[in-house]
ChimeraX commands (.cxc) that place a marker at each C-alpha (Angstrom):
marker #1 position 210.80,164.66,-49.66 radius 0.5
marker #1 position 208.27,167.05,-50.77 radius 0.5
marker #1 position 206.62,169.67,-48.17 radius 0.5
marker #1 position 203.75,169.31,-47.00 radius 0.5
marker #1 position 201.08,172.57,-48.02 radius 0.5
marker #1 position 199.76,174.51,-45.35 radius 0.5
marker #1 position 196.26,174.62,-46.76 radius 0.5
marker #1 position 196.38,171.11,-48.42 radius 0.5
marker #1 position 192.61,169.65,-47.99 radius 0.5
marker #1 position 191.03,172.69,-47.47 radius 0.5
marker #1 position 188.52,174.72,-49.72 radius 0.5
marker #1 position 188.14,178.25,-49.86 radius 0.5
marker #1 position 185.60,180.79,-51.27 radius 0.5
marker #1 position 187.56,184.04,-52.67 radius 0.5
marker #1 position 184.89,186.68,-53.49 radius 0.5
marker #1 position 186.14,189.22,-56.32 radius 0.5
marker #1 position 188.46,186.85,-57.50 radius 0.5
marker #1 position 188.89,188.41,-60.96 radius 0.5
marker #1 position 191.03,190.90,-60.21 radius 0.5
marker #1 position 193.62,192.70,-57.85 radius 0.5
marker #1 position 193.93,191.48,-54.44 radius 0.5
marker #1 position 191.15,188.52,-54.68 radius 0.5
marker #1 position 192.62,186.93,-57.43 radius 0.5
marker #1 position 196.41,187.33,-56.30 radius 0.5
marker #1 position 194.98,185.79,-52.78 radius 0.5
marker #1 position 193.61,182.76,-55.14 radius 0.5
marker #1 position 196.42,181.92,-56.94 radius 0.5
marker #1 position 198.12,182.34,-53.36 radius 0.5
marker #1 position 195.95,179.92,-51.44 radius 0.5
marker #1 position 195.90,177.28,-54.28 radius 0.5
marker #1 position 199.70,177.21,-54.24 radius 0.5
marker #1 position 199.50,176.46,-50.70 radius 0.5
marker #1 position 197.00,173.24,-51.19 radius 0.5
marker #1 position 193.38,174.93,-51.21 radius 0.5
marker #1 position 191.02,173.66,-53.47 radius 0.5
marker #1 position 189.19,177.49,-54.88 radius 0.5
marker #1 position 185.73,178.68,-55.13 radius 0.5
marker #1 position 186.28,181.69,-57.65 radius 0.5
marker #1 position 183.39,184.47,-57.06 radius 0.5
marker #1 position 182.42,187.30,-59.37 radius 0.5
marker #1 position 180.10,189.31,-60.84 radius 0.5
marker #1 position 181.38,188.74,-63.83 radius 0.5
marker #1 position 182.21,185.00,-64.64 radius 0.5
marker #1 position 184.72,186.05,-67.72 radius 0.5
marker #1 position 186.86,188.00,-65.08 radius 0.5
marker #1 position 187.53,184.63,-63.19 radius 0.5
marker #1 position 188.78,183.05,-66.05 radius 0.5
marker #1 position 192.36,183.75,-66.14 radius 0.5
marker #1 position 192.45,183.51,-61.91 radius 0.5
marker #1 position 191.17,179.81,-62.94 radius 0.5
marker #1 position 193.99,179.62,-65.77 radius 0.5
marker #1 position 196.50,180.76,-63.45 radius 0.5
marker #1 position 195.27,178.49,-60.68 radius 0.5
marker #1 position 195.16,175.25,-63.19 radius 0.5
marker #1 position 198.35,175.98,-64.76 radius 0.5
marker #1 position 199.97,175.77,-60.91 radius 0.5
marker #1 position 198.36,172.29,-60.92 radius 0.5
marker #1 position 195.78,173.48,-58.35 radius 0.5
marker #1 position 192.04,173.19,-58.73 radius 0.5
marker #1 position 189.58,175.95,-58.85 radius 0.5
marker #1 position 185.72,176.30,-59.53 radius 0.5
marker #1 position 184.57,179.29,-61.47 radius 0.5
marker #1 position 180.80,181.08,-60.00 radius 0.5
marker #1 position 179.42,184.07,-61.02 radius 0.5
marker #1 position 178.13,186.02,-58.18 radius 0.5
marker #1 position 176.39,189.57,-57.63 radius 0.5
marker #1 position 177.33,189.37,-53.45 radius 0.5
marker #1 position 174.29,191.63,-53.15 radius 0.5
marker #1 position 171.82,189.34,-54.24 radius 0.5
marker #1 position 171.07,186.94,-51.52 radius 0.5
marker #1 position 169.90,183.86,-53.90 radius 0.5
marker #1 position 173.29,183.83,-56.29 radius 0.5
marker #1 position 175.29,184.54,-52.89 radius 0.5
marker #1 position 173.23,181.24,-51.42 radius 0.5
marker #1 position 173.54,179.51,-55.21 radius 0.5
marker #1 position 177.05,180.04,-55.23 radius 0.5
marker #1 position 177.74,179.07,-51.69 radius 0.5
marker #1 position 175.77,175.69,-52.35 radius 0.5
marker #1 position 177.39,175.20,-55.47 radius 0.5
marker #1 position 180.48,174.89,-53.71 radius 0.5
marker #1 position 179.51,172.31,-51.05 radius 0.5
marker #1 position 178.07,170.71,-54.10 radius 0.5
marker #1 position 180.97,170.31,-55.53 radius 0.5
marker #1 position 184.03,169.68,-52.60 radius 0.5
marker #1 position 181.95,168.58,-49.86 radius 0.5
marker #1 position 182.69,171.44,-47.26 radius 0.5
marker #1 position 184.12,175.22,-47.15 radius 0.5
marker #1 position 187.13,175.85,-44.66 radius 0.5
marker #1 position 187.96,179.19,-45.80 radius 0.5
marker #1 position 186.23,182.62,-47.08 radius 0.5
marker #1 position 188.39,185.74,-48.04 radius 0.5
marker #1 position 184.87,188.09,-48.43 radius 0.5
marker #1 position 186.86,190.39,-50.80 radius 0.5
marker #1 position 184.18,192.20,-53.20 radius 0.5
marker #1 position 183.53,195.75,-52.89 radius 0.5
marker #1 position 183.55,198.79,-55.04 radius 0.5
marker #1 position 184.68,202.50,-53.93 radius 0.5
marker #1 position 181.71,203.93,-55.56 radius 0.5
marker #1 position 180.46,207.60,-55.84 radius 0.5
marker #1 position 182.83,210.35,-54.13 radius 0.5
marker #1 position 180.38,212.81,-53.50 radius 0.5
marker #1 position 179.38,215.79,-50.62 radius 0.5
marker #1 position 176.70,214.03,-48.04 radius 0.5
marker #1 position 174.07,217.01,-49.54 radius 0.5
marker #1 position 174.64,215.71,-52.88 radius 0.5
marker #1 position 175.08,212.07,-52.89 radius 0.5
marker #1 position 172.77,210.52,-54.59 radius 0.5
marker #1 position 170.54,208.06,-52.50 radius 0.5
marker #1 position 170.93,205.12,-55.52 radius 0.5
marker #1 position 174.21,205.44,-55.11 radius 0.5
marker #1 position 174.53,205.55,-51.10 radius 0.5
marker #1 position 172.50,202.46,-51.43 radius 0.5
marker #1 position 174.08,200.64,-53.88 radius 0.5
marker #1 position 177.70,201.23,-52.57 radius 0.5
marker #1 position 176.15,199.66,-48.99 radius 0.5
marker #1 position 174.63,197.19,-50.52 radius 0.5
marker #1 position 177.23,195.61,-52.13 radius 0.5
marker #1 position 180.10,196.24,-49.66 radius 0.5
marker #1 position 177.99,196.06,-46.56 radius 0.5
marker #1 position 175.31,193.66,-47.60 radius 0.5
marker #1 position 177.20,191.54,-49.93 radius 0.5
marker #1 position 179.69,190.64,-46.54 radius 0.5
marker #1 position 176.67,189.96,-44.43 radius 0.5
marker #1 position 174.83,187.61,-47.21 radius 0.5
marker #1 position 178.90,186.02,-47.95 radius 0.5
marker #1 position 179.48,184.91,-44.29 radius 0.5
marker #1 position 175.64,184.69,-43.54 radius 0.5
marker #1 position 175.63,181.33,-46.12 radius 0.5
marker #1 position 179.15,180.03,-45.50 radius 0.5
marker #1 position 178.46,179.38,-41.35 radius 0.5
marker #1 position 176.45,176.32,-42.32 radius 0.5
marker #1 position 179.17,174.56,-43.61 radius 0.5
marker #1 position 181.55,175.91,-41.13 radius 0.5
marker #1 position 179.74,175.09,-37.98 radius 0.5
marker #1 position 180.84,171.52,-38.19 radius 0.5
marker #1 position 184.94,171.60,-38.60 radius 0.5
marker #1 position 185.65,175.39,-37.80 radius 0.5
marker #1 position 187.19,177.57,-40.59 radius 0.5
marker #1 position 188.30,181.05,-40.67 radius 0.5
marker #1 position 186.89,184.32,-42.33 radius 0.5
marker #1 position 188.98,187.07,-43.23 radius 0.5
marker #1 position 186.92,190.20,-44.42 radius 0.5
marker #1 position 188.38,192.80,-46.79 radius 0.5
marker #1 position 187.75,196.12,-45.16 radius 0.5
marker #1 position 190.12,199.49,-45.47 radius 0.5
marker #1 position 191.89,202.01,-43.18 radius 0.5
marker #1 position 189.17,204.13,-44.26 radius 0.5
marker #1 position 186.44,204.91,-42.01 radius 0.5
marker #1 position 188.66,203.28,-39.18 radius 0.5
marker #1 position 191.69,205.30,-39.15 radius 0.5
marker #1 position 191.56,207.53,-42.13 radius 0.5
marker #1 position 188.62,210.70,-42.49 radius 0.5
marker #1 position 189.87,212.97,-44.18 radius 0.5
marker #1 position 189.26,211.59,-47.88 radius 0.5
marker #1 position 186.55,214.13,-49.04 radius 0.5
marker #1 position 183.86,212.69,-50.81 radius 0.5
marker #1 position 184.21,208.95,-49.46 radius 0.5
marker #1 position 180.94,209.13,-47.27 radius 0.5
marker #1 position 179.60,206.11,-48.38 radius 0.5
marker #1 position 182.26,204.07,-48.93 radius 0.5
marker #1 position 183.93,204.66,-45.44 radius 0.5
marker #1 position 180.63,203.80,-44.04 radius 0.5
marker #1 position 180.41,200.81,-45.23 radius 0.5
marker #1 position 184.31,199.75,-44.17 radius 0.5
marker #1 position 183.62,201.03,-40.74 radius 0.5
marker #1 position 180.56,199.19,-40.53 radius 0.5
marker #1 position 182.44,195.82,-41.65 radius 0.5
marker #1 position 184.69,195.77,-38.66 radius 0.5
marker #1 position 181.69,195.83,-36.26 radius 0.5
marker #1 position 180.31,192.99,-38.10 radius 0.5
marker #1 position 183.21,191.03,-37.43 radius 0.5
marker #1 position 183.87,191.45,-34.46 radius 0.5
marker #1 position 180.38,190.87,-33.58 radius 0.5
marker #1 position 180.09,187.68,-35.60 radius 0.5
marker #1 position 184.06,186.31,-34.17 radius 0.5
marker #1 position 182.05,186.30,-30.49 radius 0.5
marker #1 position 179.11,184.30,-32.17 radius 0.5
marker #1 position 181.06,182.26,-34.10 radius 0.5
marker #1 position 183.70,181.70,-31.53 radius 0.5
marker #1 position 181.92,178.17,-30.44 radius 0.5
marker #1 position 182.55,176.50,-33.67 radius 0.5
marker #1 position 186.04,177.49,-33.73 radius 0.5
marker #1 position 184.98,179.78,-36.87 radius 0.5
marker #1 position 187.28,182.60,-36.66 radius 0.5
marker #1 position 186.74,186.24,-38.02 radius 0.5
marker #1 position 188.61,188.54,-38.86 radius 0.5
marker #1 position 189.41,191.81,-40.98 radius 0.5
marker #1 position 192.10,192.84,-43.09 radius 0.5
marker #1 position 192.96,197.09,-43.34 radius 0.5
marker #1 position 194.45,197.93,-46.68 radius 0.5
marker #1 position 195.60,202.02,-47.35 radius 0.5
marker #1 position 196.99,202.39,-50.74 radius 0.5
marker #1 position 197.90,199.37,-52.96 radius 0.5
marker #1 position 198.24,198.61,-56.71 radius 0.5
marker #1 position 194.57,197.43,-57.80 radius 0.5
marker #1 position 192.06,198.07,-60.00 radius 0.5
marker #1 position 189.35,199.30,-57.36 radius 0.5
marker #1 position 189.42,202.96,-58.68 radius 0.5
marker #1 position 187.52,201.57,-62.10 radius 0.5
marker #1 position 184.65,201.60,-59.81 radius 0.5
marker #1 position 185.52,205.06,-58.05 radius 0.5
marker #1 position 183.81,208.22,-59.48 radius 0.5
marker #1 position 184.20,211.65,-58.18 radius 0.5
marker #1 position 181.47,214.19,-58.54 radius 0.5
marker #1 position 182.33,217.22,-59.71 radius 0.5
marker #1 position 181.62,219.57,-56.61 radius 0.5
marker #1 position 183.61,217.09,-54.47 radius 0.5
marker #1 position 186.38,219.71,-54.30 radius 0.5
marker #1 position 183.98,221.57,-52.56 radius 0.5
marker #1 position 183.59,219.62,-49.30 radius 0.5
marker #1 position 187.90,218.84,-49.36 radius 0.5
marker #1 position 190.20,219.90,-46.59 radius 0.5
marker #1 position 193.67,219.65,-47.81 radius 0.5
marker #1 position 196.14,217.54,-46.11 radius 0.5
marker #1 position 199.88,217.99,-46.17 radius 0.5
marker #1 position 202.24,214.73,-46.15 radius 0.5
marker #1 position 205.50,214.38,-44.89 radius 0.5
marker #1 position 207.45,213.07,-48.19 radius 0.5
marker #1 position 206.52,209.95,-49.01 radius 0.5
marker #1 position 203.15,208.94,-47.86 radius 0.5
marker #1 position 203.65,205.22,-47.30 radius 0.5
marker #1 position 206.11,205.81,-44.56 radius 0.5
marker #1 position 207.45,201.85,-44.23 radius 0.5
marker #1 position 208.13,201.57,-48.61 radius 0.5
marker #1 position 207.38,204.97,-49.59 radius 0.5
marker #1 position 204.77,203.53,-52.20 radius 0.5
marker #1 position 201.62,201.57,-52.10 radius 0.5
marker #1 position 201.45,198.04,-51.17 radius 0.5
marker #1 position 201.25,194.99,-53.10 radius 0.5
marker #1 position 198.76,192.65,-54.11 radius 0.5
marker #1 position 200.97,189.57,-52.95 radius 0.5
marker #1 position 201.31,191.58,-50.30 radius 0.5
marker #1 position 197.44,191.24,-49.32 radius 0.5
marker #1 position 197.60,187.96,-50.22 radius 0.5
marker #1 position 200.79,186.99,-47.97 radius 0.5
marker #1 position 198.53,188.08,-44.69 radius 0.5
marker #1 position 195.41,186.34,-46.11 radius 0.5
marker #1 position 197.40,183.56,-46.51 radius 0.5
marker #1 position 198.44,183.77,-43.13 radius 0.5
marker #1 position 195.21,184.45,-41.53 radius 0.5
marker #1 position 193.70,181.53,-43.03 radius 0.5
marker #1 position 196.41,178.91,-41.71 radius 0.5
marker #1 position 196.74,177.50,-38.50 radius 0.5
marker #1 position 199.61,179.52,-37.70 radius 0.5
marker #1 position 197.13,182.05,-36.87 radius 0.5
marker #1 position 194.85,179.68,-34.89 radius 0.5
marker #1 position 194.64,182.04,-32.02 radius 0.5
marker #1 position 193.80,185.05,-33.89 radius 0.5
marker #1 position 190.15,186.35,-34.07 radius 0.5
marker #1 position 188.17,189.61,-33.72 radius 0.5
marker #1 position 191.43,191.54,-34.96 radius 0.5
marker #1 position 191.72,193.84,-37.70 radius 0.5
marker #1 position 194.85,194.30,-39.07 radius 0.5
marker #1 position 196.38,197.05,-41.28 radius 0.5
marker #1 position 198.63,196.56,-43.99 radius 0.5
marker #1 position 199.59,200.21,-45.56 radius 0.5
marker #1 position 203.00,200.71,-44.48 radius 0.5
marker #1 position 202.20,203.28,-41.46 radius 0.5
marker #1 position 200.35,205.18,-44.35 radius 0.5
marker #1 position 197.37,205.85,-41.81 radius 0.5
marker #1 position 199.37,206.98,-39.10 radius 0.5
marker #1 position 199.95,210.66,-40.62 radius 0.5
marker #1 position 196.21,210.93,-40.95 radius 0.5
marker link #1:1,2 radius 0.2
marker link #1:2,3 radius 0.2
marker link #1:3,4 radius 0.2
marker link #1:4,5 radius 0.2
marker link #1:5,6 radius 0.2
marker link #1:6,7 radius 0.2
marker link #1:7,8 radius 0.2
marker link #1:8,9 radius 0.2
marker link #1:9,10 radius 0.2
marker link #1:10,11 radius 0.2
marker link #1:11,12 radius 0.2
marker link #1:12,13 radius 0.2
marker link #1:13,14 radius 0.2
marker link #1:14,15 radius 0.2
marker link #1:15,16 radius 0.2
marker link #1:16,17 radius 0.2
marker link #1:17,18 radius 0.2
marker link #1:18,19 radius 0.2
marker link #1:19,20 radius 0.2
marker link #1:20,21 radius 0.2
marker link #1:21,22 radius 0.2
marker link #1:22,23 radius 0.2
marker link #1:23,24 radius 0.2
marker link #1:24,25 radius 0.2
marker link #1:25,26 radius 0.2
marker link #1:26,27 radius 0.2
marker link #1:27,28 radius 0.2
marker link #1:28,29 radius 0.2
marker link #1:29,30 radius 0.2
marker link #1:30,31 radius 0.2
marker link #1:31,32 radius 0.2
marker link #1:32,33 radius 0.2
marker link #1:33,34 radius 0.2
marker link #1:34,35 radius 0.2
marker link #1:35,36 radius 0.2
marker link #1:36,37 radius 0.2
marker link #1:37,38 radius 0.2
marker link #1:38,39 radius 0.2
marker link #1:39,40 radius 0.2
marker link #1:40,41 radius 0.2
marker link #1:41,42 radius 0.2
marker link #1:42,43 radius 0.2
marker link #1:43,44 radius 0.2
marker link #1:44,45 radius 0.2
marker link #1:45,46 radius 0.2
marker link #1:46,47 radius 0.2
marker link #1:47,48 radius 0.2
marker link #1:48,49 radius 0.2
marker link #1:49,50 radius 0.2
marker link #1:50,51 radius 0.2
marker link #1:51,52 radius 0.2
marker link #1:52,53 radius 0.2
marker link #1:53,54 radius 0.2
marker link #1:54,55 radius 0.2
marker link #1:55,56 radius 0.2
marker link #1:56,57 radius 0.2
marker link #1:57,58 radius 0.2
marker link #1:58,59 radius 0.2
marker link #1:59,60 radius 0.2
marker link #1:60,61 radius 0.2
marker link #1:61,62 radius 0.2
marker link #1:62,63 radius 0.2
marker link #1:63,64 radius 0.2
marker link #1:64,65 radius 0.2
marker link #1:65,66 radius 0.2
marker link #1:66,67 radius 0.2
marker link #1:67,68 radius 0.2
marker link #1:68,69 radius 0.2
marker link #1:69,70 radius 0.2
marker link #1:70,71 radius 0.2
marker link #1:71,72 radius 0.2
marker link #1:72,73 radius 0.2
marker link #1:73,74 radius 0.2
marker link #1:74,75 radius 0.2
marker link #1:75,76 radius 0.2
marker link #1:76,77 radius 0.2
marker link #1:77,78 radius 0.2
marker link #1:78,79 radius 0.2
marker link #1:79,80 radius 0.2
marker link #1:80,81 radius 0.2
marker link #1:81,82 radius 0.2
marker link #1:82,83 radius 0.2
marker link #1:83,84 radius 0.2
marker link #1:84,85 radius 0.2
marker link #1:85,86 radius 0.2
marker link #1:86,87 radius 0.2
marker link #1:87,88 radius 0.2
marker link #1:88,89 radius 0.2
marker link #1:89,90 radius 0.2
marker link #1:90,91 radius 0.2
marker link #1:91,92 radius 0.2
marker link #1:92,93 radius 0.2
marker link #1:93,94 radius 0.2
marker link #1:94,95 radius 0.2
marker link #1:95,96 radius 0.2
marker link #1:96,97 radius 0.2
marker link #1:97,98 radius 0.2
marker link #1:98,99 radius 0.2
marker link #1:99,100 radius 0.2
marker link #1:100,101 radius 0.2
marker link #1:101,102 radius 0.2
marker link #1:102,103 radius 0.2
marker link #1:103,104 radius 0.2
marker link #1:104,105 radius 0.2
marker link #1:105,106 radius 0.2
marker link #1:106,107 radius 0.2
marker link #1:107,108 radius 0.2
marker link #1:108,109 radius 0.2
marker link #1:109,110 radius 0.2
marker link #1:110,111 radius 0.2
marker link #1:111,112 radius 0.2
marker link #1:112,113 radius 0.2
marker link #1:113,114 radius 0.2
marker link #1:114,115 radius 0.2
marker link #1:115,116 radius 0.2
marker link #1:116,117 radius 0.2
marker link #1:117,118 radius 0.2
marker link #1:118,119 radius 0.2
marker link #1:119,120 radius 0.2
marker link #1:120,121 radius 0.2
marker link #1:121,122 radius 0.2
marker link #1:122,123 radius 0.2
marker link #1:123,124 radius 0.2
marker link #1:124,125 radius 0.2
marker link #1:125,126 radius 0.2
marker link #1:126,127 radius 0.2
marker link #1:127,128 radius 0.2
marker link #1:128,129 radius 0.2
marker link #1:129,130 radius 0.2
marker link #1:130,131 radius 0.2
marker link #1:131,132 radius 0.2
marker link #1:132,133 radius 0.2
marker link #1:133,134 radius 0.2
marker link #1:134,135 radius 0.2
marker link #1:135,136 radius 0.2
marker link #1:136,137 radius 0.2
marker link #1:137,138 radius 0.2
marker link #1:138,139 radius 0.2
marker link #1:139,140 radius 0.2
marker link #1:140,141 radius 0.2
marker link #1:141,142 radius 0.2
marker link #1:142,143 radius 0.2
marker link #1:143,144 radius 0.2
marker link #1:144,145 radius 0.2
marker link #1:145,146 radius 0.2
marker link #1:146,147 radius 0.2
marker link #1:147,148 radius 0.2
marker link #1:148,149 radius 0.2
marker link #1:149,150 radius 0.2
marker link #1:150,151 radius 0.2
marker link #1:151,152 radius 0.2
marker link #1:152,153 radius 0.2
marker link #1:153,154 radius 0.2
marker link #1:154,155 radius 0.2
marker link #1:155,156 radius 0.2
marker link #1:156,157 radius 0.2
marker link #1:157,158 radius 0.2
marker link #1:158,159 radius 0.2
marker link #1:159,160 radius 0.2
marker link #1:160,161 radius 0.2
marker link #1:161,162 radius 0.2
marker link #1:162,163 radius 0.2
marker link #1:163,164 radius 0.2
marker link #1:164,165 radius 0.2
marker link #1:165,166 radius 0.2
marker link #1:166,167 radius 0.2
marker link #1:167,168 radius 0.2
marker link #1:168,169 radius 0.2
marker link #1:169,170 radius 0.2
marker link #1:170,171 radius 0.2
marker link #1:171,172 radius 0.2
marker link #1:172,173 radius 0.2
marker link #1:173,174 radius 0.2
marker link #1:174,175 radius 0.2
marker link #1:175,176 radius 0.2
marker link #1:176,177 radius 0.2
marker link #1:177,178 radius 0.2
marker link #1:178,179 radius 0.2
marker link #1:179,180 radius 0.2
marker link #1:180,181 radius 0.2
marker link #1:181,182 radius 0.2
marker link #1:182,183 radius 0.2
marker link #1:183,184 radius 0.2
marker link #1:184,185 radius 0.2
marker link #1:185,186 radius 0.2
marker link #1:186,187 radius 0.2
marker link #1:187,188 radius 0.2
marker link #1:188,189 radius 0.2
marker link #1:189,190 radius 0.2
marker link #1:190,191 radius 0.2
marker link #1:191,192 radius 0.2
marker link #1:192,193 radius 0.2
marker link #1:193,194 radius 0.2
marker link #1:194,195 radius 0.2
marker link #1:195,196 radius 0.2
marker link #1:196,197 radius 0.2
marker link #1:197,198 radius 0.2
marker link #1:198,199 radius 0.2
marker link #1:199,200 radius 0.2
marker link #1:200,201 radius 0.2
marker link #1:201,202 radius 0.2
marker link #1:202,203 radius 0.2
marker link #1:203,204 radius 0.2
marker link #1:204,205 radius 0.2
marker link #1:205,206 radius 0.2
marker link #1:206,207 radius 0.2
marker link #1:207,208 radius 0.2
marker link #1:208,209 radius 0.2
marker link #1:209,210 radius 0.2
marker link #1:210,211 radius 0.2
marker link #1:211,212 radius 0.2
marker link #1:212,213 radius 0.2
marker link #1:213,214 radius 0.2
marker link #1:214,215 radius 0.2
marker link #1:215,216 radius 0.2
marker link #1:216,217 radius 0.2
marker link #1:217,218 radius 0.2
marker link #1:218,219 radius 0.2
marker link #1:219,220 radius 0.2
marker link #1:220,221 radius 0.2
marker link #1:221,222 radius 0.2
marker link #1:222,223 radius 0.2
marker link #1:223,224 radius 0.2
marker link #1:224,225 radius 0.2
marker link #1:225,226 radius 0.2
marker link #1:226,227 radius 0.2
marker link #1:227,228 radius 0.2
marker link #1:228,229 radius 0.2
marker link #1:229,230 radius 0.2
marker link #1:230,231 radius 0.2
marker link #1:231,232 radius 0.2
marker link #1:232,233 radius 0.2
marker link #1:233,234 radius 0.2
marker link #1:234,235 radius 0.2
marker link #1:235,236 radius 0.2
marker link #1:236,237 radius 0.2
marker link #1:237,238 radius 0.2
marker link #1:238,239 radius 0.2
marker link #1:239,240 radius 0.2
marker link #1:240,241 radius 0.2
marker link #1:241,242 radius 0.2
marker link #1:242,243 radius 0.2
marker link #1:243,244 radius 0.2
marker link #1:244,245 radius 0.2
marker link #1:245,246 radius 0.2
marker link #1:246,247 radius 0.2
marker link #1:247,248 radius 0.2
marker link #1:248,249 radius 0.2
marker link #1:249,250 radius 0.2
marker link #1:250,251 radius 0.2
marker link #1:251,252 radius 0.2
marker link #1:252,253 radius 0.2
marker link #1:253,254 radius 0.2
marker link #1:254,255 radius 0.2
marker link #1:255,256 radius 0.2
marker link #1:256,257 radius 0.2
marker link #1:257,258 radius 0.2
marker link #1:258,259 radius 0.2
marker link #1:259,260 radius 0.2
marker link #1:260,261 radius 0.2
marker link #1:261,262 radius 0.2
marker link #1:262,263 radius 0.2
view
């Protein structure tokens, strides 16, 4: 008798699914039955995710997508429905780590665009999915950080902790309003793990200035003594989109091996 999958009927929309943790949370929720919406900004990225997807026998639809730009966030979005009929599931993923730079020196192009893509692009994500949610429920699961919730002391990341701070008030303010439909929200805390995010990580050079050093007890992922995984990420997504986790909204959750807690 074969087993039934957890997320078998359901369609979700992965943003950043070309690399790291959104495409290892792809592959993971079309093993489990979901039917994927693959989001990027860059459509060639989302290829292999849609190889690896197909390959597994599961179905996936490939969208290019700046999240910061309200009409491809909207096309995209639409696109979907289009094309399955409804959306059950959204892992708003996307984000870049941007400019690491002293608050007197930042440039303002680059406070903006680091907030507008990470901040903005998880208001315009959810903003266009709760249409299509309203009618069945669904649940949202956010991709913020423990920085700017638990961590401060990473010189430079201004901006970027800003905008991860400023995610988990967004959902916990939208799990209230959304709490009617049965749309649940929630928000996922990842320290250190194995990804590509630092490609879009620059330091300036007078960062050093503005740095208080911090001294670790050996090993500073207390729980594995290394950085997480990206099937790690993708094991609590996975979770936090099933209905095992039906009670569970307005919660963010960390996932970085106590990492956080020597901060």
């Amino acid at each position: 008798m074969n087993k039934s999958k957890p997320l078998e009927g359901k369609v979700a929309v992965v943003t950043g699914a070309g690399s790291g943790m959104g495409q290892a949370t792809a592959i993971r929720l079309a093993g489990e039955g979901a039917k994927i919406s693959l989001l990027d900004v860059n459509k060639d990225n989302i290829q292999e995710t849609k190889r690896v997807v197909e390959t597994s026998g599961g179905e996936a639809l490939v969208l290019g997508c700046d999240i910061s730009i309200a009409k491809q966030v909207q096309l995209a979005i639409n696109e979907t429905v289009s094309h399955w009929g409804q959306i059950d599931i959204l892992f708003a993923n996307a984000g870049i780590a941007g400019e690491m730079s002293p608050i007197e020196s930042l440039k303002v192009e680059d406070w903006d665009k680091t907030l507008s893509i990470n901040l903005k692009g998880t208001f315009l994500t959810v903003k266009y999915v709760i249409p299509y949610m309203k009618k069945e429920g669904g649940s949202i699961i956010i991709t913020s950080s423990v920085s700017g919730n638990r961590m401060f002391s990473q010189a430079g990341f201004t901006a970027y902790s800003t905008t991860k701070a400023g995610q988990i008030a967004f959902m916990k303010m939208a799990a209230l309003e959304l709490a009617r439909y049965s749309i649940r929200v929630n928000a996922i805390c990842p320290g250190a793990i194995e990804t590509n995010i630092g490609e879009s990580l620059h330091f300036s050079p007078n960062v050093k200035e503005v740095e208080i050093p911090v001294r670790f007890p050996e090993g500073e992922q207390p729980l594995e003594h290394g950085p997480g995984t990206k099937h790690q990420i993708a094991d609590l997504v996975s979770f936090l989109s099933s209905d095992a986790s039906s009670h569970i909204t307005g919660t963010e959750i960390y996932i970085d091996g106590a990492e956080s807690l020597l901060h």
